[in-house]
N, C-alpha and C positions, 0 to 999 in steps of 0.2 A: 101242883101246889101241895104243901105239907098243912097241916093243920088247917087253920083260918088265913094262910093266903099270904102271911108274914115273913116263908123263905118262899124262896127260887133258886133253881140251881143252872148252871147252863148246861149240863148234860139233858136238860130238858127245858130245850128253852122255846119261846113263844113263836122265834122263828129264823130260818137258817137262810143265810145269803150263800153262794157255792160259787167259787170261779177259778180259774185256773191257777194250781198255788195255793188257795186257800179259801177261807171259810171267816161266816163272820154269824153269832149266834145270838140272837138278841133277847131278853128278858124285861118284860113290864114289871114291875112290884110299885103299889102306891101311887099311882100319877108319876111315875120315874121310869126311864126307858135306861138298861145297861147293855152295852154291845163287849164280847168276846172276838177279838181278832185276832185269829192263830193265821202265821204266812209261813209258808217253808220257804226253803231255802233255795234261792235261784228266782222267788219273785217278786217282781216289778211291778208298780203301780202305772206305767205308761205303756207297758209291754203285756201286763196281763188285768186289767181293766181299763186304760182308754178302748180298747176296741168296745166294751161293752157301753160306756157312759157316752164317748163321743165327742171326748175335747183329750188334749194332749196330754195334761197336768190334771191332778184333782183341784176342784176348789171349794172342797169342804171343808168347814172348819172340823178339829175334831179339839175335844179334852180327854184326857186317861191319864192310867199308869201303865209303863211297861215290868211287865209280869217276869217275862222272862227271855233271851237270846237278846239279839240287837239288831236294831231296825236304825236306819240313817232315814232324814227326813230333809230333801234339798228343796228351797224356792228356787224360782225363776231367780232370782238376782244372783245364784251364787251362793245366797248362805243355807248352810249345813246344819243339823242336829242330828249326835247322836242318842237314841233311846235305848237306854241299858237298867237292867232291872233293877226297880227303884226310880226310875224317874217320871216325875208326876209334869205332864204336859200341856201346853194349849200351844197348837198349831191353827192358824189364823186361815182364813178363805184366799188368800193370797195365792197364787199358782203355784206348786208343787209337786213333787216326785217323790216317791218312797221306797224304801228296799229294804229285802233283807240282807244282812249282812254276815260272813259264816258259815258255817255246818247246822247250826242248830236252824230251828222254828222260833220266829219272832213273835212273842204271845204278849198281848195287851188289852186292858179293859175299857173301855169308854164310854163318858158320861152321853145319854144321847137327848137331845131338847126334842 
């Protein structure tokens, strides 16, 4: 914390998730939780954390923005969203998949309840 507790940064943040591919870093400030998800490139959400969660699809909701690279985000039914930097999103608890997509690292910020 800087001063009175008013910034946070995530180079220091409250606490780090780590799994294969990627990193997700989370910051309290205020009664508000912000999560940093940086994913390289070649990672998969059913390929590199179902093994750890323990269902095929995520069914977390999430809200953010994507920061930067591009991330695809498929339900169950078929449908697609791309996250390209600049897009401010709510993906629903609906069943899901997600990837990176590219060379780059897929970096996005999200609001956490």
């Amino acid at each position: 914390m800087i001063g009175d507790g008013l910034i946070r940064q995530f180079e220091k943040p409250d606490e780090i998730r780590e799994f294969p591919f990627g990193r997700f870093e989370i910051v309290r400030l205020a009664g508000a939780a912000f999560g940093r998800a940086t994913y390289q490139p070649g990672w998969k959400w059913s390929l590199h954390n179902a093994p750890i969660v323990g269902t095929a699809l995520c069914h977390a909701p999430h809200i953010g923005v994507a920061i930067s690279g591009h991330g695809v985000v498929q339900y169950q039914d078929g449908t697609k969203i791309d996250l390209l930097p600049g897009t401010v999103f709510h993906i629903t608890d609906q069943p899901h998949d997600s990837w990176v997509e590219g060379d780059a690292p897929y970096v996005s910020i999200h609001l956490l309840k």
